[in-house]
C-alpha positions as CSV (number, residue, x, y, z in Angstrom):
1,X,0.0,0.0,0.0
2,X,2.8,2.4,0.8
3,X,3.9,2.2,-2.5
4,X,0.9,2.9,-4.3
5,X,0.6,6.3,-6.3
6,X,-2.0,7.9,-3.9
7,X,-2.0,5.5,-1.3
8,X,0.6,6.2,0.9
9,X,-0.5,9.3,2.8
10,X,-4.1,7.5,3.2
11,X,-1.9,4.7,4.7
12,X,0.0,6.5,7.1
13,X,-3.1,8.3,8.0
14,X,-5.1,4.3,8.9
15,X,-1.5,3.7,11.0
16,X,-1.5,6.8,13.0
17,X,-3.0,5.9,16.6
18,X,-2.4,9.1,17.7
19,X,-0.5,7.4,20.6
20,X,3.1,9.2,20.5
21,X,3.0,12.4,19.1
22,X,6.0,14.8,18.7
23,X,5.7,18.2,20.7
24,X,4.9,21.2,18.4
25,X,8.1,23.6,17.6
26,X,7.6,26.6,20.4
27,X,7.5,30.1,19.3
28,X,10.6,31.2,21.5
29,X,13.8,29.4,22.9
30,X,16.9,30.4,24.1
31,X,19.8,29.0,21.7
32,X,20.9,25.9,20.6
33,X,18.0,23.6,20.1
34,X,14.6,23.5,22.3
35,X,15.0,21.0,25.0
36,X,12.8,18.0,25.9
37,X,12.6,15.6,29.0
38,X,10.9,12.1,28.4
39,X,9.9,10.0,31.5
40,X,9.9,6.6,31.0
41,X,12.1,6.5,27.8
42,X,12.7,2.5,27.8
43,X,15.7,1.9,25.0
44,X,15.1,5.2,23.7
45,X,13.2,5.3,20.2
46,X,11.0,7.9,20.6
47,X,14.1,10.2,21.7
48,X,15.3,9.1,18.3
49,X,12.3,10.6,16.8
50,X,12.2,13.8,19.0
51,X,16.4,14.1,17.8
52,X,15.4,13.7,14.1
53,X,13.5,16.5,14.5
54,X,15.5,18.7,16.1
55,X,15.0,18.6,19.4
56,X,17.3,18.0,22.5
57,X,16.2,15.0,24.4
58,X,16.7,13.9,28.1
59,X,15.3,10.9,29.2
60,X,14.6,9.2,32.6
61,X,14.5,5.6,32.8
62,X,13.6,3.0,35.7
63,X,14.8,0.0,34.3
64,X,18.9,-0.5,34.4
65,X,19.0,-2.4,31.2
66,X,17.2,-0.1,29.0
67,X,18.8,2.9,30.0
68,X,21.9,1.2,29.4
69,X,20.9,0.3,25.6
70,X,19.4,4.0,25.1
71,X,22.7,5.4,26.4
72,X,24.8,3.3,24.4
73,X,22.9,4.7,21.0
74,X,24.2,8.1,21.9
75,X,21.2,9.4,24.3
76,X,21.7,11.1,27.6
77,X,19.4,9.0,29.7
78,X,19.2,8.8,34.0
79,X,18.8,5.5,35.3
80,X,16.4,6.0,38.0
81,X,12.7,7.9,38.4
82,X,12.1,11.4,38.4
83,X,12.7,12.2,41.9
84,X,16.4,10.5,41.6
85,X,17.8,13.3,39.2
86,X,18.4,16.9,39.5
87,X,17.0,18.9,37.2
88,X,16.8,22.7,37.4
89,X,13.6,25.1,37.2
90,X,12.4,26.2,33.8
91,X,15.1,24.2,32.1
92,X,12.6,22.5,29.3
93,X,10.7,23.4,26.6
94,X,8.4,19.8,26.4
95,X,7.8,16.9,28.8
96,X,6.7,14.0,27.5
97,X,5.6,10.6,29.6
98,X,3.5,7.9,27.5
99,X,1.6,5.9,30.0
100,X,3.3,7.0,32.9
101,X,0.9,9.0,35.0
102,X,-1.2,5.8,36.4
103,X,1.6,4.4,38.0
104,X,2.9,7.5,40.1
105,X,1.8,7.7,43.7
106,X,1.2,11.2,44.0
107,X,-0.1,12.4,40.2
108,X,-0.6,15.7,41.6
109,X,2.6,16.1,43.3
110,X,3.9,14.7,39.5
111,X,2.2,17.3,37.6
112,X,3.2,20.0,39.7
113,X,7.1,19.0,39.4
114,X,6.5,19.2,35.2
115,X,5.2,22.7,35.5
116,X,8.1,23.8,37.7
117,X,10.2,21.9,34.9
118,X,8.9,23.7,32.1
119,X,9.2,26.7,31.1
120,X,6.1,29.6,30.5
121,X,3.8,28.1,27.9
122,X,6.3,24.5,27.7
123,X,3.7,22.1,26.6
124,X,3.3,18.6,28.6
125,X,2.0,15.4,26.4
126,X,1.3,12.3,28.3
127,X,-0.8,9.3,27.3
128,X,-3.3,7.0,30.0
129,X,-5.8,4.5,29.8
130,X,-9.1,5.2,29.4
131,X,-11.2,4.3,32.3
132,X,-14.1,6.2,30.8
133,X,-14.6,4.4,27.8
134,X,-17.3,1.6,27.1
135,X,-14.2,-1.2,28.0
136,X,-14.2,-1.3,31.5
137,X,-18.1,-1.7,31.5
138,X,-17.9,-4.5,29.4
139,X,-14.6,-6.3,30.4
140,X,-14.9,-5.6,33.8
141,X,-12.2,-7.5,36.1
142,X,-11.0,-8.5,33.0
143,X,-10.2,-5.2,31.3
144,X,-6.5,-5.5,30.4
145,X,-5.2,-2.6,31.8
146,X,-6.6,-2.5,35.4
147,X,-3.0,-3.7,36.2
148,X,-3.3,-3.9,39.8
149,X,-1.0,-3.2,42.0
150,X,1.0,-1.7,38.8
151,X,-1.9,1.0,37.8
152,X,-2.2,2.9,41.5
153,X,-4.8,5.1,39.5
154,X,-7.4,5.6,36.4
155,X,-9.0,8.4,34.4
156,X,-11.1,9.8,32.5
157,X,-11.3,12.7,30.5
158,X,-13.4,14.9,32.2
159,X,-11.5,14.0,35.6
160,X,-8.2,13.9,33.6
161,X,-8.5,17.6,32.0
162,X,-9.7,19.1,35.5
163,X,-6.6,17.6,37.5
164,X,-4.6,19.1,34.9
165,X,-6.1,22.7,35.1
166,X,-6.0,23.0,38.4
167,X,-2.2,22.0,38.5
168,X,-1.4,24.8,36.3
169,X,-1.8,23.5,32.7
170,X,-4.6,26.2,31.4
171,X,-4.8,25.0,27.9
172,X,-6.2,21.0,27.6
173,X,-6.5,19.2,24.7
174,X,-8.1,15.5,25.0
175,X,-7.6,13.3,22.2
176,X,-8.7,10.0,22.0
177,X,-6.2,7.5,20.4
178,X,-7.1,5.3,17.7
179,X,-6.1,2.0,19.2
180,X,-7.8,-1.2,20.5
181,X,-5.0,-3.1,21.8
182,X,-7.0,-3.0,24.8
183,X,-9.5,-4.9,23.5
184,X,-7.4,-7.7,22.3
185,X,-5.8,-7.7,25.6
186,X,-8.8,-7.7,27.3
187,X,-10.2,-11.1,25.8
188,X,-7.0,-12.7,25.8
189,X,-7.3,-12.3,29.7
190,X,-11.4,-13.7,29.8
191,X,-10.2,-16.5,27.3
192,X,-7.3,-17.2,30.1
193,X,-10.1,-18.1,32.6
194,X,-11.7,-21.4,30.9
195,X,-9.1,-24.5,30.7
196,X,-10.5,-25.3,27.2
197,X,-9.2,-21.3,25.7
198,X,-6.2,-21.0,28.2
199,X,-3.8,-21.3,25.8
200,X,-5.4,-19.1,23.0
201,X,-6.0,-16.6,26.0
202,X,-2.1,-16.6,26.2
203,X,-1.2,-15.9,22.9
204,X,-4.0,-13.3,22.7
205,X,-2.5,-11.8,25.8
206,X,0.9,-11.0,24.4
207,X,0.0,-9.5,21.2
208,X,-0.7,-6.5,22.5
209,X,3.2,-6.0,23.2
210,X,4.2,-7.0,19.8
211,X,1.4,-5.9,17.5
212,X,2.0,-7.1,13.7
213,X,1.1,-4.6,10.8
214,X,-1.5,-7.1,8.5
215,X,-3.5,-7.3,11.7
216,X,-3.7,-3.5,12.6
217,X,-4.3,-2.7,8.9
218,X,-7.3,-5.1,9.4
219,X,-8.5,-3.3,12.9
220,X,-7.8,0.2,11.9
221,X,-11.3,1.0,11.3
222,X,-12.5,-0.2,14.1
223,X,-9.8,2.0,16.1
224,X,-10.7,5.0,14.2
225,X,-14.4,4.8,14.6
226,X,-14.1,4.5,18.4
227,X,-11.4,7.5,18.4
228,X,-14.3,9.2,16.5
229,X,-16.9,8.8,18.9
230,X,-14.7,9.4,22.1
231,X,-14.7,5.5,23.5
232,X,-11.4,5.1,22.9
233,X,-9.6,3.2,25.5
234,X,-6.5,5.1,25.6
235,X,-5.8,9.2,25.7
236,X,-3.2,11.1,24.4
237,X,-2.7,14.6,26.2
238,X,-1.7,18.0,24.9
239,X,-1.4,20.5,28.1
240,X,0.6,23.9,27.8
241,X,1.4,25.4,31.3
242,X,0.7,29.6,31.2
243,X,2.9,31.8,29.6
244,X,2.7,34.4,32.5
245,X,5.4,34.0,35.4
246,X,3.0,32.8,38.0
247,X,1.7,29.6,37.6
248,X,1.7,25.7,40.0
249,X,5.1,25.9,38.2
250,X,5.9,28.2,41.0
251,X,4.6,26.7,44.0
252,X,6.9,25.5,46.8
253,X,8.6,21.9,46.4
C-alpha cells in the first residue's frame, strides 16, 4: 500500500494511533535547540524521533538495562525515576511521559514537578488509559489494563482535563487515540479463565506488546471509529502550562 501512487498518505493516515505524538516547535527558545525531557524513555526510540526532528532529548528511565541500551545509542538517559535526578527550574521546553501517570503515587505532586520543569507556555504530552470508555463496562475485572498493583490510578477525560487545570496546565487538549489493543488484551485475559481457551488466551495476551502490521491494517477502522466517537480506550494529552510568570510551576517543592 505504501507504494501505491495515492496510497501512501491515506496509509499513514489508517496507522496513526495518535498514541506518541512529537511536541509542536515553540515560538521562543533560548539557543541551541529546544529541550525535551521524556519520562519513561525505555531503550530510547522515541528520543530518536524527538532528535530527528530537532529537538534535545533527556530521558529518565527506571529500568537498568534499557537505560543502558538507550545510552549506548548516543542518548543522555538517567537510570532511575524522576525524583532521583536533578534537574533545574524552567530548564525545558516539552515533557513528555507515555503511559506513565497511572503508576505514580502522587499524580498531583507529579504534575506540579512538570510545570516547575517547564518553562512559560512549555507544553506537557502524556498518554493514560481510558477508564471512561465503554471497556471497563464491558470487560470488567477483565479489562487488560486494570493492572493492579502496577496501575495505582485511572481516568477519565473529564476528571483527567480538571486535575490538569487545576495543576497549572490552562490550555487542555483530549484526544482520544485510535487503538484497541486494549480490547485484544482484554479477551485474551477472559479466554485465560476457561481451561479449554487458556492457551489461546495466552497468545491473545501477548499480542498487545508485539502488534503485527496485516492485523492492525485489518482493525484500523475499528480504532478510528471509536477515536471518533470518544470511546477510545486510551488518551493522548496535549497541556501547555501559562505563559505568565505565575503559575503551580511556582509553588513550593
Amino acid at each position: 500500500m505504501k507504494r501505491i501512487p495515492g496510497l501512501r498518505a491515506f496509509f499513514y493516515w489508517l496507522m496513526d494511533d495518535r498514541g506518541q505524538p512529537l511536541p509542536s516547535w515553540p515560538e521562543k527558545f533560548d539557543q541551541g535547540p529546544p529541550r525535551v525531557l521524556e519520562l519513561g524513555c525505555s531503550t530510547g526510540a522515541y528520543l530518536g524521533r524527538l532528535a530527528d526532528a530537532g529537538w534535545q532529548g533527556v530521558g529518565i528511565e527506571p529500568s537498568l538495562v534499557a537505560s543502558q541500551k538507550a545510552r549506548e545509542s548516543g542518548y543522555a538517559v538517567h537510570t532511575g525515576v524522576l525524583d532521583d535526578v536533578q534537574l533545574s527550574p524552567r530548564s525545558f521546553d516539552a515533557i513528555c511521559a507515555w503511559m506513565v501517570l497511572e503508576h505514580t503515587i502522587d499524580p498531583v505532586d507529579t504534575l506540579q514537578l512538570f510545570a516547575r520543569l517547564l518553562r512559560p507556555g512549555g507544553q506537557l504530552l502524556l498518554s493514560v488509559p481510558n477508564a471512561g470508555c465503554w471497556e471497563p463496562k464491558v470487560f470488567r475485572k477483565y479489562w487488560y489494563v486494570w493492572e493492579s498493583p502496577r496501575h495505582l490510578h485511572h481516568f477519565d477525560p473529564k476528571r483527567l482535563q480538571k486535575l490538569l487545570q487545576d495543576t497549572g496546565y490552562p490550555d487542555v487538549q483530549v484526544v482520544h487515540q485510535r487503538n484497541v489493543l486494549n480490547i485484544i488484551g482484554s479477551i485474551g485475559i477472559f479466554l485465560k479463565r476457561f481451561q479449554s481457551t487458556a492457551r489461546l488466551g495466552q497468545r491473545i495476551m501477548r499480542y498487545p506488546d508485539s502488534p503485527r502490521l496485516p492485523v492492525q491494517l485489518l482493525l484500523a477502522p475499528i480504532a478510528q471509529a471509536l477515536a471518533l466517537f470518544g470511546q477510545a480506550g486510551r488518551l493522548t494529552i496535549i497541556a501547555h502550562t501559562s505563559c505568565d510568570q505565575t503559575t503551580a510551576g511556582d509553588l513550593p517543592k
